[in-house]
N, C-alpha and C positions, 0 to 999 in steps of 0.2 A: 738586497743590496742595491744603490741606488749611485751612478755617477753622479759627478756635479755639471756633466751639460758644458757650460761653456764658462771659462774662466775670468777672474775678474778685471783681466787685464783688456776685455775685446774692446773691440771699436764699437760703438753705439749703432752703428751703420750694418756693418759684418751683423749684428747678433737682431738686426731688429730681419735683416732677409733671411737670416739663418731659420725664423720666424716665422714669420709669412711663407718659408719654404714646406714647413712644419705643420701649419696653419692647411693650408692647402691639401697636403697629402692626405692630412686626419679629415679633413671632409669630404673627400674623394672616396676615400676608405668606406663610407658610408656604414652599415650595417641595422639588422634586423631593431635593437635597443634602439635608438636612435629616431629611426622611421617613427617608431611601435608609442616610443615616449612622445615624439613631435604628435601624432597624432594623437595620443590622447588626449596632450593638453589643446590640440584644437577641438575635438569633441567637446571635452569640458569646458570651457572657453562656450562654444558655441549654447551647449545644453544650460550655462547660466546666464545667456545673453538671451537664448531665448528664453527663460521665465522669470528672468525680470523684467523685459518688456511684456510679458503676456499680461504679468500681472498689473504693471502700468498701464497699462492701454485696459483694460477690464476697470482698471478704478476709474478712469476718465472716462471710457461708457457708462458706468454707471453713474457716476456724475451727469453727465449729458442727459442722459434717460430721466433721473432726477429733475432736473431743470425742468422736462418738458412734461413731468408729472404734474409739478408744481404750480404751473402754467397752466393747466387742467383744475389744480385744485381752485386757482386764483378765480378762474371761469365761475367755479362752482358757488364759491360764496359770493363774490362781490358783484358780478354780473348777470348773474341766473336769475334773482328775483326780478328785476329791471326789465329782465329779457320775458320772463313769466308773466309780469303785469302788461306788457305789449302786448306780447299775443293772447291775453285776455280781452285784451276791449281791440282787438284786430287790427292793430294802430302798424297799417303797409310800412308807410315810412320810416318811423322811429324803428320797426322790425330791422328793415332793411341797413339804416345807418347803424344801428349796435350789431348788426351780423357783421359790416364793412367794417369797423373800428377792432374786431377783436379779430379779424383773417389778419390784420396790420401785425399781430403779435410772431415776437420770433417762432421760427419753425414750425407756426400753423399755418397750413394751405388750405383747408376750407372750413365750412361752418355750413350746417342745414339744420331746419327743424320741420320734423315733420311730425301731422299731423292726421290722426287717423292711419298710418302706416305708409301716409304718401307724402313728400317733399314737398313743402308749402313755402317757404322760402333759405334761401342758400346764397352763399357769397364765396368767392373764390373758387379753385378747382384742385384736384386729385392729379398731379404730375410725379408723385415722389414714388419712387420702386421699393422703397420698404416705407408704407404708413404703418402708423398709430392713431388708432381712434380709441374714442369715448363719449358710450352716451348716456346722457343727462336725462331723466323725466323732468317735466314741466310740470311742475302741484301747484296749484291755486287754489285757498280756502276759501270754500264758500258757506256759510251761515254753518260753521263749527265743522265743517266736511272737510276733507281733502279733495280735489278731484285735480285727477292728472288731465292735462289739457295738449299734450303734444311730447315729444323728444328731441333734445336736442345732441347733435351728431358733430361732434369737432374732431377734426382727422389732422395730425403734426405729421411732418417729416424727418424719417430717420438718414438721409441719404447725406446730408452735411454731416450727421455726427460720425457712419461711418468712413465717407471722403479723410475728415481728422485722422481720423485711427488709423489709416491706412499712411497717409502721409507721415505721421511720427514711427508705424512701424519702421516703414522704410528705412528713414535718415538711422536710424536708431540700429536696426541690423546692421548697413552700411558703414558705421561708424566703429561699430563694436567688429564688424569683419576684418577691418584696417590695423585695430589695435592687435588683434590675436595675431594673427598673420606677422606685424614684426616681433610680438613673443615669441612664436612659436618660430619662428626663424633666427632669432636671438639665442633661444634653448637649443635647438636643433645644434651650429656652430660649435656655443660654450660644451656641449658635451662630447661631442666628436673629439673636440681641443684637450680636456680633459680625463673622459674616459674609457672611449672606444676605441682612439688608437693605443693606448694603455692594453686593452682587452686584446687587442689581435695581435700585441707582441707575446703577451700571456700565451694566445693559442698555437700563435705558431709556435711558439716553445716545446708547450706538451706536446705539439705532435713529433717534435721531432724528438722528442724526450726517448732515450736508450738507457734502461736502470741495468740492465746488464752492463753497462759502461761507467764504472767507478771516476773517470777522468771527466764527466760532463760539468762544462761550470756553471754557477750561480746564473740564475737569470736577475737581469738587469733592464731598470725603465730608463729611456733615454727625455730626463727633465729634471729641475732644478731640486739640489735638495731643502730639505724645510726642515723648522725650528721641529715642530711637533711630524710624526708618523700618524698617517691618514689611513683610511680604508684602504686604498691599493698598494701601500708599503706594508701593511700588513697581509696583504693577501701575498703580496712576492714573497716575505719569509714564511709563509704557511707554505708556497710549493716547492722554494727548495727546501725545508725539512720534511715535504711526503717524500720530495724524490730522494734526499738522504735516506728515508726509514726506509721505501720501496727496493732502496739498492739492496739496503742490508738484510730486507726479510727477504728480496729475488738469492743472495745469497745462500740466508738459511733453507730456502725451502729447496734446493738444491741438494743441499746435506742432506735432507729431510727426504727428499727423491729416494736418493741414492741409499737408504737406510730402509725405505719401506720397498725398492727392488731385490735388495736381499732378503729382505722377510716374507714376499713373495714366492721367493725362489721355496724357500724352506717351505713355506706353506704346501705350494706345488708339489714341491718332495711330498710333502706329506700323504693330500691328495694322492698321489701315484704308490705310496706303500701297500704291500699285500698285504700287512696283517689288519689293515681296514676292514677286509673283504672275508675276514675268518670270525670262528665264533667264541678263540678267545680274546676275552678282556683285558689281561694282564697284557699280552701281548703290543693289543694296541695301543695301549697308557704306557707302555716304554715309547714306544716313538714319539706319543705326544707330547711327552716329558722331556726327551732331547732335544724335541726339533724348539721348545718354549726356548730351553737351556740356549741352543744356540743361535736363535734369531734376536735374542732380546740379550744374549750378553748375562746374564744372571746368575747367581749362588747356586740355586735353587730351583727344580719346579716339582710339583704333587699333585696330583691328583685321586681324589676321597668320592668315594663313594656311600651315599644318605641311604638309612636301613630305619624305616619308620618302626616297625616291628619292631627291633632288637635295642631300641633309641641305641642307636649306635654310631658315629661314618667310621668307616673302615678304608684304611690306605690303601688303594690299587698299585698303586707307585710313585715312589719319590727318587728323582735324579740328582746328584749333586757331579756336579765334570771334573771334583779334584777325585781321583781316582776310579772315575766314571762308574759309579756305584749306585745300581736298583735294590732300593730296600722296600720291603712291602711289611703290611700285618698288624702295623701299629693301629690305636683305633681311639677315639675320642668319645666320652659319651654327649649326645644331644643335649642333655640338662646341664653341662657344665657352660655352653657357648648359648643362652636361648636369644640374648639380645645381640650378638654375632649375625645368629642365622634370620630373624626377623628384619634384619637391615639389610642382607643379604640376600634374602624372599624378596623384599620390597625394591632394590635398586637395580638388581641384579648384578653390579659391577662395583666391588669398594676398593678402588686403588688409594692406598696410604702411601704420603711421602716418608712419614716418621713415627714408627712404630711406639717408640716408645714418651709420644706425648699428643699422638691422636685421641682422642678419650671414645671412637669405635673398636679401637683393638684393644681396648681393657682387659676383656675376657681372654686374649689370645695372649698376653703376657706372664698370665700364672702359671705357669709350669706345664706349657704346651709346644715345644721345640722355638718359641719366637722372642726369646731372648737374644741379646748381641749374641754374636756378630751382625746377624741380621737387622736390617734398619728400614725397609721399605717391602711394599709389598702389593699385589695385584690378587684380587679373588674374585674371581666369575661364578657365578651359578650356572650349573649344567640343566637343562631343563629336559624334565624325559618322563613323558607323556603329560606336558601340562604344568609337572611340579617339579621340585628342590630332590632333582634326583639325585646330586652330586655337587663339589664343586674343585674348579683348578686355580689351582695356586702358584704365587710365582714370588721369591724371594730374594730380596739384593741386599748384602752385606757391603760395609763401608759408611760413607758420608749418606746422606739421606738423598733420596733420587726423587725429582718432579717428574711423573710420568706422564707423557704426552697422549696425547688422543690415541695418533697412530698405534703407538705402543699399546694404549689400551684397544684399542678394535680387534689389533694383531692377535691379543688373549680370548678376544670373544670369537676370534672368528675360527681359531683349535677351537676352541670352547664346542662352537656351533658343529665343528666335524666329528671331536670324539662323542657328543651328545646322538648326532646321527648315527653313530656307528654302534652304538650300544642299541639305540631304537630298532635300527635293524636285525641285531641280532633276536631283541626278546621278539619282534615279529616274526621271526623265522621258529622261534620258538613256537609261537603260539600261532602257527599255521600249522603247524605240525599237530599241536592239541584242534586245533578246529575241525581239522582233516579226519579226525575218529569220529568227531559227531555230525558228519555229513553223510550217512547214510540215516542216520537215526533223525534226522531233522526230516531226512527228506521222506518218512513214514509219517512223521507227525504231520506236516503239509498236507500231504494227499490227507489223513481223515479231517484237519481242519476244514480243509477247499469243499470236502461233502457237506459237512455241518453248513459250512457257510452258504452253498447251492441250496439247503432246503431250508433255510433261513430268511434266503433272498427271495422267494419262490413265496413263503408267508408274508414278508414283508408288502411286495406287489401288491397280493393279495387283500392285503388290508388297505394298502393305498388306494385301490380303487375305492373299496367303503367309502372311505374318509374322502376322496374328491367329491362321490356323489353328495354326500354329510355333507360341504362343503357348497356346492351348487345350490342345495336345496336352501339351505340357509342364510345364501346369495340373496335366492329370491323373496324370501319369507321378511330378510332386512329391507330390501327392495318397497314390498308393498305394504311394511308398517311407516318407512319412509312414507310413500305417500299418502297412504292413512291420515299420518299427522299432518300434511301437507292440505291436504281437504276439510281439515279440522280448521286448521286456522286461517285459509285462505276465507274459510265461509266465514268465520269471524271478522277477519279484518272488512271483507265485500259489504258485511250486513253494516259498520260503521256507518262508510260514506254514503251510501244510498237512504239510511235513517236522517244523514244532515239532509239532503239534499229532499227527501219527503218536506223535513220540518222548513226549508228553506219554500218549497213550493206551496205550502199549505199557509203561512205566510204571505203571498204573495198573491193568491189566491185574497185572503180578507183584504187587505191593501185594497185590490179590484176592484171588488162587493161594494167598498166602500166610497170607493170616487165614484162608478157608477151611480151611489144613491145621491148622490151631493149633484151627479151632471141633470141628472131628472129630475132633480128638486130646484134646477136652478142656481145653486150656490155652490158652486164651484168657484174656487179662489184662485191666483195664480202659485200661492204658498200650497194650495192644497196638492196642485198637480206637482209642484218641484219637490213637497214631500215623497209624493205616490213614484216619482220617477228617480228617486233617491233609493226608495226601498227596493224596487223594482232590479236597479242595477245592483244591488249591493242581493240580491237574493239570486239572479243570473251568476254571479261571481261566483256566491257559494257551489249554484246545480253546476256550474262549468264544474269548477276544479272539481268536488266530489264524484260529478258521475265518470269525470275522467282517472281522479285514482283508481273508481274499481272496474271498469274498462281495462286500466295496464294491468289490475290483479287477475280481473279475467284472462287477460291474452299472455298475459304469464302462464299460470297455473294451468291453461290451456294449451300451449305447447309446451310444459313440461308432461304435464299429462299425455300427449299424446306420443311425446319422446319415452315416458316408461312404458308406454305400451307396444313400441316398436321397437326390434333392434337395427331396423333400416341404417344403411349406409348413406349422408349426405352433408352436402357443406354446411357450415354455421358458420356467420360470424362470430368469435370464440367471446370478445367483449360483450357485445351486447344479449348472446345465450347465455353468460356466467350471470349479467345484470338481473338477467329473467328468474333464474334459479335465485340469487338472492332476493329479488320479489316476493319470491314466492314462501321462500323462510323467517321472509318478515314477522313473522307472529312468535316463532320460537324467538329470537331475537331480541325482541320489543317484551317477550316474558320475562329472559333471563337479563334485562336490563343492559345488555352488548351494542357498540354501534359500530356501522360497519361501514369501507369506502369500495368500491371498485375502481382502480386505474386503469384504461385500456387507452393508451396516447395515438395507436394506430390501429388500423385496421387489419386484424388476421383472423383471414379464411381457413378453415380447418376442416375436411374429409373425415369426419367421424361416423362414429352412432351416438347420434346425442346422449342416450340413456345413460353412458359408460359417464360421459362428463357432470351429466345431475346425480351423479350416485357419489363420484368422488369428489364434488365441491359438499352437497349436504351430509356425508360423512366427519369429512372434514372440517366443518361448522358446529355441529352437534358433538365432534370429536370436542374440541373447545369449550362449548359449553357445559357439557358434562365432566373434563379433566382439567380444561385450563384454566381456572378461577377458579376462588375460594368461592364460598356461598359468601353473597352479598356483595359482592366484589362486580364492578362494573366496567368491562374491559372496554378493547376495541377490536375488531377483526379486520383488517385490510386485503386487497388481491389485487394484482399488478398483473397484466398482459401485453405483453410483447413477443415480437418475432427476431431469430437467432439464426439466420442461413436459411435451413429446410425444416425449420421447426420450430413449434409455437411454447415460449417460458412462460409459465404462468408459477406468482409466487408467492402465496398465504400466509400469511403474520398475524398471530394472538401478540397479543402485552400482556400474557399472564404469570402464570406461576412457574412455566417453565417445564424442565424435565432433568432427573437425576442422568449421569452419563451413564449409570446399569441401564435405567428404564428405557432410556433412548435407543439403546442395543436392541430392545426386544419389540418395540413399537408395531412390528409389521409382524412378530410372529399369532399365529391362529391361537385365539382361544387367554390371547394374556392380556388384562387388565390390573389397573389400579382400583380400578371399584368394583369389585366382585361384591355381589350383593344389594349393590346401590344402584343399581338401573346397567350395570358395563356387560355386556357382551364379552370382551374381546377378538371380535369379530371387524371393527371397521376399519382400523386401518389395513387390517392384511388383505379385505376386498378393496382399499384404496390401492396396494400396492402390486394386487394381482390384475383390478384394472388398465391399472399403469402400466406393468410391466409385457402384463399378455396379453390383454384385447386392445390397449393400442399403443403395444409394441415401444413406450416409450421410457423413462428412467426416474425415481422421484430420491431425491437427497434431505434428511430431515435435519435442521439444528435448533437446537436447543441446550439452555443450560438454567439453574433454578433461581429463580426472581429476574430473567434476562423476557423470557417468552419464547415463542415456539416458533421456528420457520420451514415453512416443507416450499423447495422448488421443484415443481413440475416441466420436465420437457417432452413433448409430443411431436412424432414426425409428421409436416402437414400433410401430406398425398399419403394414402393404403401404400400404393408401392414402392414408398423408402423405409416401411415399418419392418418389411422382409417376412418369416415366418410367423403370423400371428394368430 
């Protein structure tokens, strides 16, 4: 609801300071909206003044830039030949006056050509702090030839074109600052005037808002009314019908207090009865049948007890308070109610308003006490151990009842106590039966725990077998590992030292050959620029080759001497992993695989080298032999980095993958996918007992099928962060 402000009879005078009185306070008021909006729209404001100058001033650079390219190109056709045929017939003068004629051109500062690599003649000079040059060759045809005869070197000035830019930035910033500024001063005012002080009459309202106070009046804006209702007349009837509704539900929930404090009280009662604490049943289903009766006001309460055996429920007790009357014994069969009890299994709580047009209580209308008088109804399941031990019921006669939360909780929460109280008893029960078979258990124990001693005893026993099995087979993997390492390393070696013969034996004839030409006098100069053509192109070759097998040697050379030692000492872990893949070049290059190494930095690592060449060539060969199809041409990648105190190293096939069974057993001894086909199932559980044991570190495998396989390695860099290893 909205006054009308000022009447239409004021004085023009009175209603324009009444105004300005108005005006003033609502921008004083200031507020967070206000600020928040002024500055946005100066940000905005600002963020499209800057790029629409960026991007004018960008087109006029490159305009300008343009200009002085064009001016280059102008050089190039019209003046170059002119300038080309001078310094052909060495014509000083005419050089001199076309270098001085074209410095005259806008924003070029100088002009030089030079010849042979040195400045032969030049006109103007280099003053500008940001040049642009360009240079020109000099071609003069001679008898069907080309021959370059000098450079010509023109150098322009960028320092006018950015002076421009800079001058129209300014004015331009400056202009567009002026404008924003009375916007955003303009907006700042118009909303104060309009909706801020609007807003902190609003707030002051709610706070002072008292919904326990039925007499509070409407809130009212103080400003003129209008033809049509705007956003803020709709917001003032939106709060006072909260604070309408808020009265009336502060109201109900009051009633609502005072209705769940008495149901409390019963409860409590409840809680405090002895017959909770005995072991019969009948007993304690009368009180929780009266206390339902009298906390909730009802017809009615029952409670039925589930006999899966006998498909039966059987009444514990039923209350009704007109003549305070326990009746028990009545009994219902299961097959008569099944889709009762399965909505009843599943909800646990089915309160009906109207029994007789819910279409869940169908089954309970056929001739099972839930005819009129009765109209409404609450049924809990009793849960006792787990299941649909029972259930409580509660019945109101009369008009049909909406039953509320409270109300409903109120049944679950007996529910919850006579359910307790029965669990208790059958436990007492069956402490009692457990209590005969506690000597007899405690015979069978004592001969198990022997059994199990001289079980454990054989077990041991075998374990060590199987570690030594285990050791031996270490090594015997070990040195067919290097076997095949010697195998191909000698193949790949014998390659480039065969180019590198045929490159020298070559080179060798070439010789033989200009010697006989020098002693015979005929020697040419083509002869020698061939002989010193072949010459370099046959060095090229013995370089590179005798230096690839050089790295195969010094590879293959300390990995060799790392499996022969299990010495303690640092490696750089990148450039030792590089060496070990060196050195598996040949497998690799068979199975058609290519492979990267990342190492972006440098980490030092306190190992035994041997452990790290055992579990990268495992892990490679693992690959080759599981991760690809035959034919199938992958890629193997390994990544090195350092994590705190410890060095990540993390291997990636693109192959076929791994089922998530197979991936479970990956590291156990002895299990393979190709048994028969060359698999051990031996390498990865020496990859993971290296990892884990000899240094001390952790390896996480994933993979999934047609994704590819990734094992991250982490290693602690110093022996003593490994701890026991």
């Amino acid at each position: 609801m909205i006054s009308e402000g000022a009447s239409t009879g004021w004085l023009g005078g009175s209603w324009l300071s009444g105004q300005a009185v108005r005006t003033r306070a609502a921008v004083l008021a200031g507020g967070g909206i206000a600020s928040r909006l002024t500055f946005a729209i100066i940000l905005f404001s600002m963020l499209v003044t800057f790029l629409t100058t960026a991007t004018q001033l960008f087109i006029e650079y490159n305009q300008d830039l343009r200009g002085i390219r064009e001016r280059f190109a102008e050089i190039r056709t019209s003046q170059l030949p002119i300038l080309t045929n001078s310094v052909w017939i060495l014509d000083d003068a005419l050089i001199r006056t076309q270098l001085d004629g074209l410095a005259r051109l806008p924003d070029i500062e100088r002009l030089a050509v030079e010849v042979n690599g040195k400045v032969k003649w030049s006109s103007g000079s280099t003053r500008a702090r940001y040049p642009l040059s360009d240079r020109v060759p000099l071609v003069q045809q001679n008898r069907d030839k080309a021959v370059e005869i000098g450079v010509l070197e023109v150098t322009a000035s960028l320092d006018n074109v950015y002076r421009r830019l800079v001058d129209k930035a300014l004015s331009a910033l400056l202009e567009n600052a002026i404008k924003t500024a009375a916007i955003a001063g303009f907006a700042l005012v118009l909303f104060q005037l309009t909706v801020t002080r609007h807003l902190h009459r609003m707030a002051e309202y709610a706070q002072r808002l008292d919904i326990a106070d039925d007499h509070t009046p409407d809130l009212q804006l103080e400003r003129r009314r209008r033809r049509r209702d705007d956003v803020l007349d709709q917001l003032v009837r939106s709060i006072n019908t909260m604070r309408t509704n808020l009265s009336a539900a502060y109201a109900t929930s009051k009633r609502d207090e005072e209705r769940i404090r008495r149901e409390n009280l019963h409860l409590a009662d409840l809680l405090r009865d002895d017959t909770l604490r005995g072991v019969q049943v009948i007993d304690v289903f009368q009180t929780v049948t009266e206390t339902l009766v009298i906390g909730l006001d009802v017809s009615r309460a029952g409670a039925w007890r589930v006999d899966e055996a006998s498909g039966a429920m059987h009444c514990l007790d039923c209350f009704e308070p007109d003549g305070l009357r326990h009746t028990t014994g009545r009994s219902w069969a299961l097959a008569e109610i099944p889709e009762y009890l399965s909505i009843l299994y599943r909800d646990k709580v089915v309160a009906i308003g109207d029994i007789w047009t819910d279409p869940r209580s169908r089954e309970l209308l056929i001739g099972h006490d839930m005819a009129p008088p009765y109209r409404s109804s609450i049924d809990v399941a009793l849960q006792i151990d787990g299941k649909l031990g029972g259930i409580l019921s509660v019945q109101h006669q009369g008009d049909k009842r909406e039953w509320t939360a409270d109300e409903i909780g109120f049944v679950g929460a007996v529910a919850a106590v006579a359910s307790a109280a029965i669990e208790a008893r059958d436990k007492r029960i069956a402490q009692h039966e457990l209590s005969q078979y506690k000597d007899h258990l405690e015979e069978i124990i004592a001969t198990r725990t022997a059994e199990l001693t001289d079980a454990n005893v054989e077990l041991n026993r075998t374990l060590e077998v199987l570690q030594s099995t285990q050791a031996e087979l270490v090594e015997r993997e070990k040195f067919a590992s290097l076997g095949t390492v010697v195998a191909g390393v000698a193949h790949e070696v014998n390659t480039p030292i065969g180019v590198g013969v045929t490159a020298a034996s070559a080179l060798k004839v070439a010789t033989v050959r200009l010697q006989r030409k020098v002693e015979a006098g005929e020697l040419k100069k083509s002869d020698l620029l061939g002989y010193v053509e072949v010459a370099a192109r046959s060095a090229d070759i013995l370089e590179a080759n005798l230096g690839r097998a050089a790295e195969l040697v010094r590879s293959f050379k300390q990995v060799a001497v790392d499996q022969s030692s299990e010495a303690i000492r640092v490696v750089e872990l990148g450039q030792y992993i590089h060496d070990v893949m060196t050195s598996l070049r040949p497998e690799l290059r068979k199975a058609g695989h290519g492979v990267s190494v990342e190492a972006p930095n440098r980490v030092e690592l306190e190992t035994t080298p041997s452990a790290i060449w055992q579990i990268i060539s495992n892990l490679v060969m693992n690959s080759i032999l599981h991760g690809f199809e035959p034919g199938q041409h992958g890629h193997l990648s390994i990544s090195v980095n350092r994590s705190k105190d410890a060095a990540v190293v993390v291997y990636r096939d693109n192959g076929i993958g791994m089922s998530p069974e197979v991936r479970r057993r990956i590291f156990e001894p002895f299990f393979t996918t190709k048994r028969g086909q060359g698999g051990s199932g031996l390498g990865l559980s020496i990859v993971y007992n290296l990892v884990t044991k000899t240094l001390g570190g952790t390896i996480l495998c994933t993979s999934a099928p047609d994704v590819g396989t990734e094992f991250m390695i982490t290693i602690p860099i110093r022996i003593a962060e490994r701890g026991e290893v």
